[in-house]
C-alpha positions, 0 to 999 in steps of 0.5 A, spaced: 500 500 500 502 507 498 499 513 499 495 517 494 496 525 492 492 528 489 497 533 485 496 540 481 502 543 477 503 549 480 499 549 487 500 547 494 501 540 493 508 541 490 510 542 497 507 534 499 510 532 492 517 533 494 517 531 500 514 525 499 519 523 494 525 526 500 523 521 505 523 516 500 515 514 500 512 510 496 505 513 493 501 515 487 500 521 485 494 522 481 494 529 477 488 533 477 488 541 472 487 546 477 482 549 472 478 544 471 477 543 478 475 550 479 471 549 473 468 543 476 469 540 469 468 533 469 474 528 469 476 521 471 482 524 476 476 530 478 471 524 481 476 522 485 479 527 488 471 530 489 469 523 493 476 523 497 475 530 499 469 534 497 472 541 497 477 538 491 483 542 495 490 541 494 494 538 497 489 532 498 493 526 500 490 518 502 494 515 506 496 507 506 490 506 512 484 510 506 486 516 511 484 522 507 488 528 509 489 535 508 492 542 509 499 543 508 503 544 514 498 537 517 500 532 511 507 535 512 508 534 519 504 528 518 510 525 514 516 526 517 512 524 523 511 517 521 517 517 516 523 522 517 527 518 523 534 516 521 533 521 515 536 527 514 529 530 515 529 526 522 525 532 527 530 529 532 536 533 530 532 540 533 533 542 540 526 543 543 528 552 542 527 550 534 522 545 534 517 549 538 519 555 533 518 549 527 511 548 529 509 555 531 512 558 524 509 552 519 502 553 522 503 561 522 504 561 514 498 556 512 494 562 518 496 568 515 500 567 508 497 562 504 490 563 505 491 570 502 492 567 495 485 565 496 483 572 496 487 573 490 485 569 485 478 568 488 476 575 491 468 572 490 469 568 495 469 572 501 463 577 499 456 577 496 455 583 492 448 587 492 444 588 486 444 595 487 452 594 487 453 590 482 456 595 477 461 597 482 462 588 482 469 590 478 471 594 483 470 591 489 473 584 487 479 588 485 480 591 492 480 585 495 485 581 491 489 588 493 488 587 500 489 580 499 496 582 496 498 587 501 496 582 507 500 576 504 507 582 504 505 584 511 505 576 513 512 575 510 515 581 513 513 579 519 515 573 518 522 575 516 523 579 522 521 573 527 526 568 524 532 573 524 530 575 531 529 568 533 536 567 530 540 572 533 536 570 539 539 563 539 546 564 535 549 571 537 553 574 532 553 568 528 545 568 527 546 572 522 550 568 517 545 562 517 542 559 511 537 555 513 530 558 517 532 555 524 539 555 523 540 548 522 545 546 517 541 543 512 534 545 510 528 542 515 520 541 513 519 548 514 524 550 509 521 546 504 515 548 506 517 555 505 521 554 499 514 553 495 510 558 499 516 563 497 513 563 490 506 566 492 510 572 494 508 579 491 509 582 485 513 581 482 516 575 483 521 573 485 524 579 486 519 582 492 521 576 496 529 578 495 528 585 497 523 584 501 525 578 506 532 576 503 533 570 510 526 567 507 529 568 500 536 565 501 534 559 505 528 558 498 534 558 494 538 553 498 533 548 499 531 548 492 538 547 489 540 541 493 534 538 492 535 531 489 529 532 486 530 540 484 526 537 477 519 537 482 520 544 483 522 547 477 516 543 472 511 547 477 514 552 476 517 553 484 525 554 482 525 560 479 528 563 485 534 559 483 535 565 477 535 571 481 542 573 482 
């Protein structure tokens, strides 16, 4: 038995890819066109997805057991849980300081970063527009894909203000200097999480993240080039922070 992903280039998912083929897990990866799933066009890997997960989400992954799990920072815990001991994913290099910040730092992206490029690309989701307004309907939406876009920027820099503090805090001088999120010397989960994610940043990409967050930056670039598997990144689209200078 193996586990079964549910997989559109481009989004999420490309998170639980990677690390599923990181730890060395056996599974399926079933690909479903994200615009087909939007528009709920009908489809063999459609069906499937639908019946394992009625919202049609991305990352979806069924577990050996017929498990079905969902939201990103959940499977990837999950799976370096159930399959990172002994690898170079093994939770049990952190020291308590790192872990506690592991958690708290996965769990706030998926609260207050990646939520937003639901209020980017779906502004229609979140607001029912009166009759007597709708004249005014491309307006609003757009003011919500702003404020979206604007949320997702103050997120990220505070999320960059918050790992140099928790280094500095840690590490001294050296904090600094380090590569990797929680200065360990190789990338963790969270570091492979935030590679993908860093790709939703604002526009334009990648070039915002750089200026703007260059610790979340550089461990992306990092994570991202000694990768084994960089070829996952880069067909969904989530290596070109590779080519910035």
């Amino acid at each position: 038995m193996s586990y079964t992903l549910f997989h559109s280039n481009f989004s999420g998912s490309t998170a639980v890819l990677v690390a599923l083929n990181e730890l060395r897990v056996p599974h399926e990866v079933v690909e479903v066109d994200y615009d087909d799933v939007v528009a709920r066009k009908d489809s063999e890997s459609l069906r499937r997805i639908l019946k394992a997960n009625p919202l049609a989400q991305f990352p979806t992954l069924v577990t050996p057991d017929g498990t079905v799990m969902t939201e990103m920072t959940a499977i990837l815990l999950f799976l370096v849980n159930q399959h990172g001991t002994g690898t170079p994913w093994d939770l049990a290099h952190l020291n308590t300081r790192q872990l506690a910040t592991l958690y708290r730092f996965m769990v706030y992206t998926s609260g207050n970063i990646y939520p937003t490029v639901t209020h980017e690309n779906f502004p229609e989701r979140f607001i029912d527009i009166p009759a007597a307004h709708k004249d005014q309907e491309k307006d609003i939406l757009e003011w919500i894909r702003n404020r979206g876009e604007s949320r997702r920027g103050e997120a990220f820099e505070l999320l960059e203000r918050l790992v140099r503090e928790f280094n500095e805090e840690t590490f001294g001088e050296a904090g600094a200097n380090t590569t990797f999120l929680l200065g360990t010397s190789a990338p963790t989960i969270l570091d492979l999480m935030m590679a993908v994610v860093s790709h939703y940043a604002c526009h334009p990409r990648p070039t915002w993240m750089k200026e703007k967050c260059p610790r979340l930056a550089r461990s992306a670039k990092r994570t991202v080039a000694q990768s084994a598997f960089v070829e996952l990144y880069r067909t969904n689209q989530c290596a070109v922070i590779l080519d910035t200078k």
